[in-house]
C-alpha positions as CSV (number, residue, x, y, z in Angstrom):
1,X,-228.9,-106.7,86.6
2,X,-225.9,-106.3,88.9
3,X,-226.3,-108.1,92.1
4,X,-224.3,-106.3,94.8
5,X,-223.5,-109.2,97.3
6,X,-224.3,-112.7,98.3
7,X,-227.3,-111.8,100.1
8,X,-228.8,-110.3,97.1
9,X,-227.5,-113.3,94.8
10,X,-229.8,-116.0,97.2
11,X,-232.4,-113.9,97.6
12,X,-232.4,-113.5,93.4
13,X,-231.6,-117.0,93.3
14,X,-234.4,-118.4,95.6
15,X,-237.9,-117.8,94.1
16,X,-240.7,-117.0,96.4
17,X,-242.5,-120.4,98.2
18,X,-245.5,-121.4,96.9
19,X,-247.6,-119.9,99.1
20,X,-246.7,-116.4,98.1
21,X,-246.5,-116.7,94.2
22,X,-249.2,-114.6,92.0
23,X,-251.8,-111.7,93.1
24,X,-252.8,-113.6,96.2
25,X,-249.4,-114.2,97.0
26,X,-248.3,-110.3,96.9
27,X,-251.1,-109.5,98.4
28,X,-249.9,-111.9,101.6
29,X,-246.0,-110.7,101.1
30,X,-247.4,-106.9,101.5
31,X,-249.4,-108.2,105.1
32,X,-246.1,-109.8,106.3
33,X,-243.9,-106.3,105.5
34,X,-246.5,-104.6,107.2
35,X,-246.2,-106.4,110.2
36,X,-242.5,-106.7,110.5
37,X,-242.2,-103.2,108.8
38,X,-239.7,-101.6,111.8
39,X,-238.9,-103.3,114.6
40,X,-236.5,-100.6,115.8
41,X,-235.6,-99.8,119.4
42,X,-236.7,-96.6,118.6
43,X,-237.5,-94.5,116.1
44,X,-234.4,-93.3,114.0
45,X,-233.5,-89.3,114.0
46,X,-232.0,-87.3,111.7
47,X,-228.6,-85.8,113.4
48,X,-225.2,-84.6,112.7
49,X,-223.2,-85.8,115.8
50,X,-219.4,-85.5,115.5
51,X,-217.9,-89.0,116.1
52,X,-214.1,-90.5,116.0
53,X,-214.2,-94.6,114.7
54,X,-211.2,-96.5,116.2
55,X,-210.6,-100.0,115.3
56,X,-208.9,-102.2,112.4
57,X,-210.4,-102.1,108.6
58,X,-211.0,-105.1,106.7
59,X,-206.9,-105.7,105.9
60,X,-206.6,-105.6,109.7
61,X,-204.9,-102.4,110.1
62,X,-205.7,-99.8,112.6
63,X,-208.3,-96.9,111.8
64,X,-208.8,-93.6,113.2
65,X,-211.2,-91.4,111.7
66,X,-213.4,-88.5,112.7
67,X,-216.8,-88.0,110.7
68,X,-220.4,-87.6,112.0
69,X,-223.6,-89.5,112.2
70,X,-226.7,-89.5,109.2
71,X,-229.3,-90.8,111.3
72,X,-229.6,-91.9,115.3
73,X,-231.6,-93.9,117.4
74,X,-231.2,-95.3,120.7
75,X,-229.1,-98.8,119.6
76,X,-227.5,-97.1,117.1
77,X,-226.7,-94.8,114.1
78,X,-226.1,-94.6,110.4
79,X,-222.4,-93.0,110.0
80,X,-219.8,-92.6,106.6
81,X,-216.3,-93.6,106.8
82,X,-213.6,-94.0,104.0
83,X,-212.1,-97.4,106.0
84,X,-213.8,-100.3,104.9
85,X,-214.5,-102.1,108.0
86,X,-216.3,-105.6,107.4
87,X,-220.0,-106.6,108.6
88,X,-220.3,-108.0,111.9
89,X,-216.9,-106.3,112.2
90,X,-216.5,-104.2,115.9
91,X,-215.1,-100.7,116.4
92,X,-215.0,-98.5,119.0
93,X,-217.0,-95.4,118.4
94,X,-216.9,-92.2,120.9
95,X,-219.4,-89.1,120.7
96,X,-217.0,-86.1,120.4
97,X,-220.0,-83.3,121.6
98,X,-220.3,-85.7,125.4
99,X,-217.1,-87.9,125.4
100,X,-218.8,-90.9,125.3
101,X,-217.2,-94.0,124.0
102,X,-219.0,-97.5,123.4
103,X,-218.3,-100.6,121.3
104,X,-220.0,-100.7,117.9
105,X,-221.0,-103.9,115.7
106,X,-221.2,-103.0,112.0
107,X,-224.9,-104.6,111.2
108,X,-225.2,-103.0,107.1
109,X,-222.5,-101.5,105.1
110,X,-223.8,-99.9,101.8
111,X,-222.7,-101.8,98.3
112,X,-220.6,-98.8,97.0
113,X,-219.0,-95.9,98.1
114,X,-220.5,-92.4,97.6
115,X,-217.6,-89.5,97.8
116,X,-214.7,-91.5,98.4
117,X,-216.8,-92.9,101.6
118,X,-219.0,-96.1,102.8
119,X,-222.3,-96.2,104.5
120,X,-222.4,-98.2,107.7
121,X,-225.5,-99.3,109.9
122,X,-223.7,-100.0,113.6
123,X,-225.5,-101.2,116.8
124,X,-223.3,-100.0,120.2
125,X,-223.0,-102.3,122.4
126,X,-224.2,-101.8,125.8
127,X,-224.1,-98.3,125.3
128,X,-224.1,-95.3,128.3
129,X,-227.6,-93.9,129.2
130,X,-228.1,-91.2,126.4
131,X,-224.7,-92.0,124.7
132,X,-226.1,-89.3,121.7
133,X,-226.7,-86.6,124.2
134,X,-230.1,-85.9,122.9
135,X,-233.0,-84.5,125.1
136,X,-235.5,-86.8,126.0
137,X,-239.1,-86.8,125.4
138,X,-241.3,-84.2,127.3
């Protein structure tokens, strides 16, 4: 079993509390997903929105680099970059198709890198009204 990062090693470390061991147990750990399932903003979209990241990797040096988001939702998106930018890390992040820039806070950064690139989770940071540019709801 390879265990990808210190979050995992707790959790693998840490057996479940009493109170949630055995059939009865799973049975209360599936009620509890389901009610904490996705507490989202809003719901994420599927979208390939040109963006340029600007800020300093995890060796402190500066970044530029131009890719385009995965998946959207208002607070945030799912984007790939090569530069390895830590969690809790902060970038700037500006919406090439409206001109938008905000301030981003990495939240999730995938274990490994897929083509050359990693997979980050980022919140913006008080972002402008519509900073994706996508129509509202009817």
């Amino acid at each position: 079993m390879r265990i990808a990062c210190r979050a995992e090693a707790r959790r693998y470390m840490n057996p479940l509390p009493t109170g949630l061991r055995g059939v009865a147990g799973s049975r209360k750990m599936a009620r509890l997903m389901t009610n904490y399932a996705d507490k989202r903003a809003s719901p994420r979209i599927a979208a390939k929105i040109p963006v340029t990241a600007r800020g300093r990797d995890a060796a402190h040096k500066p970044v530029e680099e131009q890719s385009e988001t995965l998946l959207i939702n208002e607070a945030g998106a799912l984007i790939a970059l090569g530069a390895e930018i830590p969690t809790q890390g902060r970038f700037e992040i500006t919406n090439r198709n409206t001109g938008d820039t905000c301030e981003a806070r990495v939240a999730w950064r995938s274990s490994s890198q897929i083509n050359g690139r990693w997979s980050y989770g980022v919140a913006l940071i008080d972002p402008p009204g519509n900073f994706w540019g996508m129509p509202g709801p009817a």
